[in-house]
ROSEGU-205690 format. One line per field, with one value per atom (N, C-alpha, C): x, y, z; residue number from 1. Coordinates in nm, 3 decimals. Layout:
N
xx	(X,...);
yy	(Y,...);
zz	(Z,...);
k	(NUM,...);
***
This chain:
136
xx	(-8.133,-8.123,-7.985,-7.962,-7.872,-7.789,-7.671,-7.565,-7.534,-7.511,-7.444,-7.355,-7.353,-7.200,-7.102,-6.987,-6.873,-6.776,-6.750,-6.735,-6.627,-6.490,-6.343,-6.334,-6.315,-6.291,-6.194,-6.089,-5.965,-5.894,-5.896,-5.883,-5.727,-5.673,-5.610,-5.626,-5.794,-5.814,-5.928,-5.961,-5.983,-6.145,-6.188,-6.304,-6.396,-6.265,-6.366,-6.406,-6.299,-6.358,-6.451,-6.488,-6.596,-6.675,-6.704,-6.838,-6.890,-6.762,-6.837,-6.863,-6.802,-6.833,-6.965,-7.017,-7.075,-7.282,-7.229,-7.333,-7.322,-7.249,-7.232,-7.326,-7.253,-7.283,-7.474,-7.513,-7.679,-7.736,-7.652,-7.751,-7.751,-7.707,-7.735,-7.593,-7.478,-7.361,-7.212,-7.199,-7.102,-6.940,-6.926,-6.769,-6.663,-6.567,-6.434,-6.387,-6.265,-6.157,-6.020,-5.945,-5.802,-5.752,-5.614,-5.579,-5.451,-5.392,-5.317,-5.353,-5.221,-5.251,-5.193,-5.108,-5.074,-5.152,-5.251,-5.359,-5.463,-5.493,-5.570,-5.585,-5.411,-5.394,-5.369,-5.380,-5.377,-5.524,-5.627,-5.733,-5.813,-5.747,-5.831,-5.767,-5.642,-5.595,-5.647,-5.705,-5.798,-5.904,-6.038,-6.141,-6.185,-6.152,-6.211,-6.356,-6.327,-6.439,-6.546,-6.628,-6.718,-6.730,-6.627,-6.646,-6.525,-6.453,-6.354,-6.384,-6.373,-6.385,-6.244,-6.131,-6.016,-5.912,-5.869,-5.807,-5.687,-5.648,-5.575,-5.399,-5.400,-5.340,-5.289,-5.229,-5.221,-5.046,-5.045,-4.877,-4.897,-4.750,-4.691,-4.722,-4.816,-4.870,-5.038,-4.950,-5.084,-5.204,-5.319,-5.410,-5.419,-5.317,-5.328,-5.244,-5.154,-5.034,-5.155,-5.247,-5.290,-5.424,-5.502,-5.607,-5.533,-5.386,-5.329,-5.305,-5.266,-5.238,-5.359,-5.496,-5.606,-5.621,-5.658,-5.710,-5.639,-5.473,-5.423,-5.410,-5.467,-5.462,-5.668,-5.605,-5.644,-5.822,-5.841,-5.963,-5.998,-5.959,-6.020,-6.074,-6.059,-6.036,-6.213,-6.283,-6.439,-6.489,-6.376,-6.412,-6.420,-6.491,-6.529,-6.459,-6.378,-6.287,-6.333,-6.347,-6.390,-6.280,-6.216,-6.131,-6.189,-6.116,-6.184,-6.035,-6.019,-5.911,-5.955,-5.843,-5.901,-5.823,-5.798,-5.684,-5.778,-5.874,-5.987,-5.946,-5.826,-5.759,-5.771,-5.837,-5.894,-5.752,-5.625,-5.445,-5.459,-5.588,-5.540,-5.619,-5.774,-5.852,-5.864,-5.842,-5.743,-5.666,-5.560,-5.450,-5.533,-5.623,-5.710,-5.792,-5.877,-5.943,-5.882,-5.726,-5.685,-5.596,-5.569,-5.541,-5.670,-5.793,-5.872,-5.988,-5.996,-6.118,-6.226,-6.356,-6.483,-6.519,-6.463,-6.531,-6.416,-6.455,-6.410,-6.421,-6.405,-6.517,-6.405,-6.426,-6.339,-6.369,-6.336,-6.288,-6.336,-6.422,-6.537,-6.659,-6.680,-6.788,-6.926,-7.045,-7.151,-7.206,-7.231,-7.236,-7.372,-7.483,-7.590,-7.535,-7.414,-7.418,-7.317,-7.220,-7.154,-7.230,-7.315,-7.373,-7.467,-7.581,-7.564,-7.460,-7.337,-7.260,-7.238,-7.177,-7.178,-7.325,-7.436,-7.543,-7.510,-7.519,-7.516,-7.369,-7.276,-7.185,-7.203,-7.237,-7.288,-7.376,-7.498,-7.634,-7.500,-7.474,-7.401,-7.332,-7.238,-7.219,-7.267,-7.359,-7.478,-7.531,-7.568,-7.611,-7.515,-7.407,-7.258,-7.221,-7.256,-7.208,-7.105,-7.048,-6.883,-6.875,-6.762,-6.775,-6.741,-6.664,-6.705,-6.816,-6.874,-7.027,-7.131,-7.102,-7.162,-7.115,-7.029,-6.915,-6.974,-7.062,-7.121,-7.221);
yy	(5.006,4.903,4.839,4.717,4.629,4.678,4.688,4.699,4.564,4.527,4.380,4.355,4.176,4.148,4.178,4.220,4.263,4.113,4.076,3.942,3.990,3.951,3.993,3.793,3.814,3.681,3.683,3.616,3.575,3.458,3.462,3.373,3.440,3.352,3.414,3.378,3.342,3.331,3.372,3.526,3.586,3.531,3.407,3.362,3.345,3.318,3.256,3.361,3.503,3.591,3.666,3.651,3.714,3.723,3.551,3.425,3.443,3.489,3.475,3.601,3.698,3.855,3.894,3.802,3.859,3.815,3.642,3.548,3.609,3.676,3.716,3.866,3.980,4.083,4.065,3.981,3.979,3.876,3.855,3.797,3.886,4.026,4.117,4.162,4.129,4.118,4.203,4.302,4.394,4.300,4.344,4.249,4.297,4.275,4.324,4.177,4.227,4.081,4.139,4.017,4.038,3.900,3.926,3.824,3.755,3.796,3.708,3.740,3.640,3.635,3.776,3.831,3.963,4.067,4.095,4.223,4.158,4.016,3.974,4.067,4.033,4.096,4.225,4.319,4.436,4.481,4.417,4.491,4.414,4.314,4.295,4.430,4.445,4.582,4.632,4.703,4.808,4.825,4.699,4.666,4.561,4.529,4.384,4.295,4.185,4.145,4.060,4.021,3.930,3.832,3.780,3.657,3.663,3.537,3.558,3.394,3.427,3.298,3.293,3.245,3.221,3.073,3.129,3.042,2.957,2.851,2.767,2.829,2.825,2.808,2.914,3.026,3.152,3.202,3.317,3.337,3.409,3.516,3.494,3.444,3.434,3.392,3.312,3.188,3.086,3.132,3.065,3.058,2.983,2.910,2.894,2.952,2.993,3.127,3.257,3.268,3.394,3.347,3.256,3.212,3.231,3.194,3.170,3.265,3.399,3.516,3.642,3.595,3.625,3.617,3.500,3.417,3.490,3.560,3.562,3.694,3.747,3.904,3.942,3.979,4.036,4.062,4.164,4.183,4.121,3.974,3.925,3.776,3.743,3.636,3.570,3.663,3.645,3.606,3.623,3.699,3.493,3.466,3.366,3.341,3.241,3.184,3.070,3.067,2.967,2.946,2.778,2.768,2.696,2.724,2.720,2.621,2.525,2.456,2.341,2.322,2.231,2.109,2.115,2.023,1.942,1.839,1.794,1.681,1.645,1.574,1.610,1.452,1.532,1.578,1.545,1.643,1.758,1.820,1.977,2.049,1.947,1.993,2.010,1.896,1.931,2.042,2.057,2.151,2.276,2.341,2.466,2.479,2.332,2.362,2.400,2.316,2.356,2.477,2.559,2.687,2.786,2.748,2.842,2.863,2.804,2.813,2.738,2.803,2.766,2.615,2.641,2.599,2.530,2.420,2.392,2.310,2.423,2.387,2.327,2.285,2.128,2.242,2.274,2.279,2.193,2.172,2.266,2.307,2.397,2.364,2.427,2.383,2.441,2.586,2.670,2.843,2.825,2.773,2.740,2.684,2.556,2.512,2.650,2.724,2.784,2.896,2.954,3.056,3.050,2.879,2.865,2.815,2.836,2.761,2.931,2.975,3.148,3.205,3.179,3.212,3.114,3.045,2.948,3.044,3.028,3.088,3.218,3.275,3.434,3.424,3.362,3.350,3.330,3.158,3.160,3.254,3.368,3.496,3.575,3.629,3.696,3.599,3.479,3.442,3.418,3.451,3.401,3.536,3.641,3.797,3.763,3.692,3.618,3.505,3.499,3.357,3.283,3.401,3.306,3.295,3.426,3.405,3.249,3.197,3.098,2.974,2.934,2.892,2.802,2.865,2.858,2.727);
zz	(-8.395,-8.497,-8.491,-8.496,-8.509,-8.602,-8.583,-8.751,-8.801,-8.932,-8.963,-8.908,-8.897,-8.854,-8.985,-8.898,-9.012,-9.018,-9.141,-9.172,-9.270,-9.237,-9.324,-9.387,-9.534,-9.599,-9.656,-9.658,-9.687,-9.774,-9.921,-9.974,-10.099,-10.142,-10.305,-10.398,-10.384,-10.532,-10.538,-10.636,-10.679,-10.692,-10.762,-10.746,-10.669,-10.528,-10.430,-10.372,-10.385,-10.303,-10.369,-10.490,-10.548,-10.515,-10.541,-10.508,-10.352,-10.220,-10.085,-10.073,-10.082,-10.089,-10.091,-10.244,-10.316,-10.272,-10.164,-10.099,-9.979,-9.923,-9.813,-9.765,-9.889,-9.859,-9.919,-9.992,-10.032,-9.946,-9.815,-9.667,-9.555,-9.647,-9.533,-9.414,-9.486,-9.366,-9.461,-9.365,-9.381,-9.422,-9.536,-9.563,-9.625,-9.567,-9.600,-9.692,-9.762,-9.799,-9.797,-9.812,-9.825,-9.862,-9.919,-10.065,-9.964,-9.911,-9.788,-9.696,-9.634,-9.433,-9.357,-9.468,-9.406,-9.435,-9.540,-9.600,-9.443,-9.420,-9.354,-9.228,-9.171,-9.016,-9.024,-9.170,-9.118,-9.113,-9.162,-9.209,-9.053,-8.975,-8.830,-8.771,-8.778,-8.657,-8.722,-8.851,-8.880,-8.816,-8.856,-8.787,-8.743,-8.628,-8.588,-8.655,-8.734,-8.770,-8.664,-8.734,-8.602,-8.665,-8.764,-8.854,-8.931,-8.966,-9.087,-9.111,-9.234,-9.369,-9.405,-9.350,-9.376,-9.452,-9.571,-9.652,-9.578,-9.604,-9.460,-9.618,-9.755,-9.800,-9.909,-9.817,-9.903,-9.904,-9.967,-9.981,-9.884,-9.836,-9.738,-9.597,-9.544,-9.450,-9.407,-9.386,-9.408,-9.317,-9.354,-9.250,-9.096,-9.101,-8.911,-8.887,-8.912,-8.831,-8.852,-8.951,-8.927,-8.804,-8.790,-8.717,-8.570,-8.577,-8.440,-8.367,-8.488,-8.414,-8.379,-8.459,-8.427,-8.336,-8.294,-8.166,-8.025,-8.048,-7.933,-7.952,-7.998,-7.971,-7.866,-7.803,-7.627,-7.710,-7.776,-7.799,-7.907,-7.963,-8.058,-8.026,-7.935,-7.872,-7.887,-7.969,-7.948,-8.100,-8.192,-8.327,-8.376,-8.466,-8.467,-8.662,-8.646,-8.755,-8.826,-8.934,-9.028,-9.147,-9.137,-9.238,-9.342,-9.461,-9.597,-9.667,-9.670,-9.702,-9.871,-9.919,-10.055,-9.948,-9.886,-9.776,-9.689,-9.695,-9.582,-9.503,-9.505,-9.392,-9.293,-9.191,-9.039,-8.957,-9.006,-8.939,-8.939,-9.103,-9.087,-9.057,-9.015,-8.967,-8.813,-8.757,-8.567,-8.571,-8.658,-8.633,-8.619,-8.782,-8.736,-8.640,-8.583,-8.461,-8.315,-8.331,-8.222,-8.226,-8.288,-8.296,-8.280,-8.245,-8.239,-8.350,-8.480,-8.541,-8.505,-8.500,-8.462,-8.552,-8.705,-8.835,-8.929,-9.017,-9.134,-9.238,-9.329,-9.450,-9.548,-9.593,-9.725,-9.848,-9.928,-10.114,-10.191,-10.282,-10.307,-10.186,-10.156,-10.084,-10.132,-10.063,-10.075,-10.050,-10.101,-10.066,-9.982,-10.008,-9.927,-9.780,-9.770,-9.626,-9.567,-9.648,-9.581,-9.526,-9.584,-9.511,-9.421,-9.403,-9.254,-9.160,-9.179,-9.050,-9.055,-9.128,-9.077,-9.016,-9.065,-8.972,-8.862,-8.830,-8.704,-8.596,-8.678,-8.576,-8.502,-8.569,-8.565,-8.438,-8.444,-8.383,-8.236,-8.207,-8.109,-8.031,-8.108,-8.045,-8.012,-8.051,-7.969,-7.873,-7.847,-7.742,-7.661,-7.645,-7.540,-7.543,-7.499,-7.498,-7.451,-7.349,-7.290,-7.264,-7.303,-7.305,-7.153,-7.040,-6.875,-6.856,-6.873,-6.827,-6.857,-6.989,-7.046,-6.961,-6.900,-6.832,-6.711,-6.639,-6.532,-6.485);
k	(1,1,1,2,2,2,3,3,3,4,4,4,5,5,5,6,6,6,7,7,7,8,8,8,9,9,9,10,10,10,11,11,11,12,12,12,13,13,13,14,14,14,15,15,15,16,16,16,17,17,17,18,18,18,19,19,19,20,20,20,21,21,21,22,22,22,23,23,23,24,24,24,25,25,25,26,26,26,27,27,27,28,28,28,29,29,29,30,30,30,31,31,31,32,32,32,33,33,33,34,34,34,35,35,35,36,36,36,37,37,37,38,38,38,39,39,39,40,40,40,41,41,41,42,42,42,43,43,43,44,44,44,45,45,45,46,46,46,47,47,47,48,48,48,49,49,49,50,50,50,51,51,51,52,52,52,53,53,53,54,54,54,55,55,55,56,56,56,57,57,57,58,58,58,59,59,59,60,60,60,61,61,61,62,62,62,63,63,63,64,64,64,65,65,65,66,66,66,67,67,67,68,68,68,69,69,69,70,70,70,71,71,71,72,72,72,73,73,73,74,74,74,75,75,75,76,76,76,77,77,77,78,78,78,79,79,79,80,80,80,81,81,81,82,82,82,83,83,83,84,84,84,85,85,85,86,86,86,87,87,87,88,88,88,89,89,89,90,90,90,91,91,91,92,92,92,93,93,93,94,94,94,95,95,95,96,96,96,97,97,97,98,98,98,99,99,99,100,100,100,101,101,101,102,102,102,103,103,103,104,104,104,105,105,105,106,106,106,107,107,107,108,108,108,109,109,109,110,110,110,111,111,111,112,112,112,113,113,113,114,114,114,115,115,115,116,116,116,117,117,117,118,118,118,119,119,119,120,120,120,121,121,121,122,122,122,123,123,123,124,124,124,125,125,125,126,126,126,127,127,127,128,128,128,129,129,129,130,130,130,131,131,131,132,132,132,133,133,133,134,134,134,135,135,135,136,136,136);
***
């Protein structure tokens, strides 16, 4: 049997992480959180997620310094990043894509569209077991 994807969400405010936790863990998907970018990067060296819902705008350490240093650590390079910004300027939306997030979602958003672009992303990783291989 399949285990859930493990999906770490990253926001500092207390609501939002209720609210995705709470849509998240009743679609069936194993979830961690953390309230900055530093609880963030210790709880990936804990357990690598297969998903992060990451806040672009947190204390000590934002979400693209934390997406950036995801992205470049050796065995994460697969783990699939979704930014969650109240910020929807397409500047800060390039900037997170080109640091490495898959995704990005604008403030307020929809809990229905977010949890298919997290189903959608998900699905994609399982069908790209690597990503040279897909390459070809």
């Amino acid at each position: 049997m399949n285990s859930p994807a493990k999906i770490l969400i990253v926001d500092d405010e207390p609501n939002i992480l209720l609210s995705l936790k709470f849509l998240m863990t009743k679609a069936g998907y194993s979830v961690r959180t953390a309230k900055d970018g530093e609880e963030a990067l210790a709880e990936v060296a804990r357990e690598k997620p297969d998903l992060m819902l990451l806040d672009v705008m947190m204390p000590k350490i934002d979400g693209f310094t934390v997406c950036q240093r995801v992205k470049s650590m050796a065995d994460c390079v697969d783990v699939r990043i979704v930014m969650l910004t109240a910020r929807g300027r397409d500047v800060e939306r390039e900037k997170g894509l080109s640091l490495g997030a898959d995704d990005y979602i604008t403030k307020p958003f929809s809990t229905k569209d977010t949890l298919e672009r997290v189903a959608g992303l998900l699905a994609q990783s399982k069908a790209e077991p690597s990503s040279e291989s897909a390459a070809t």
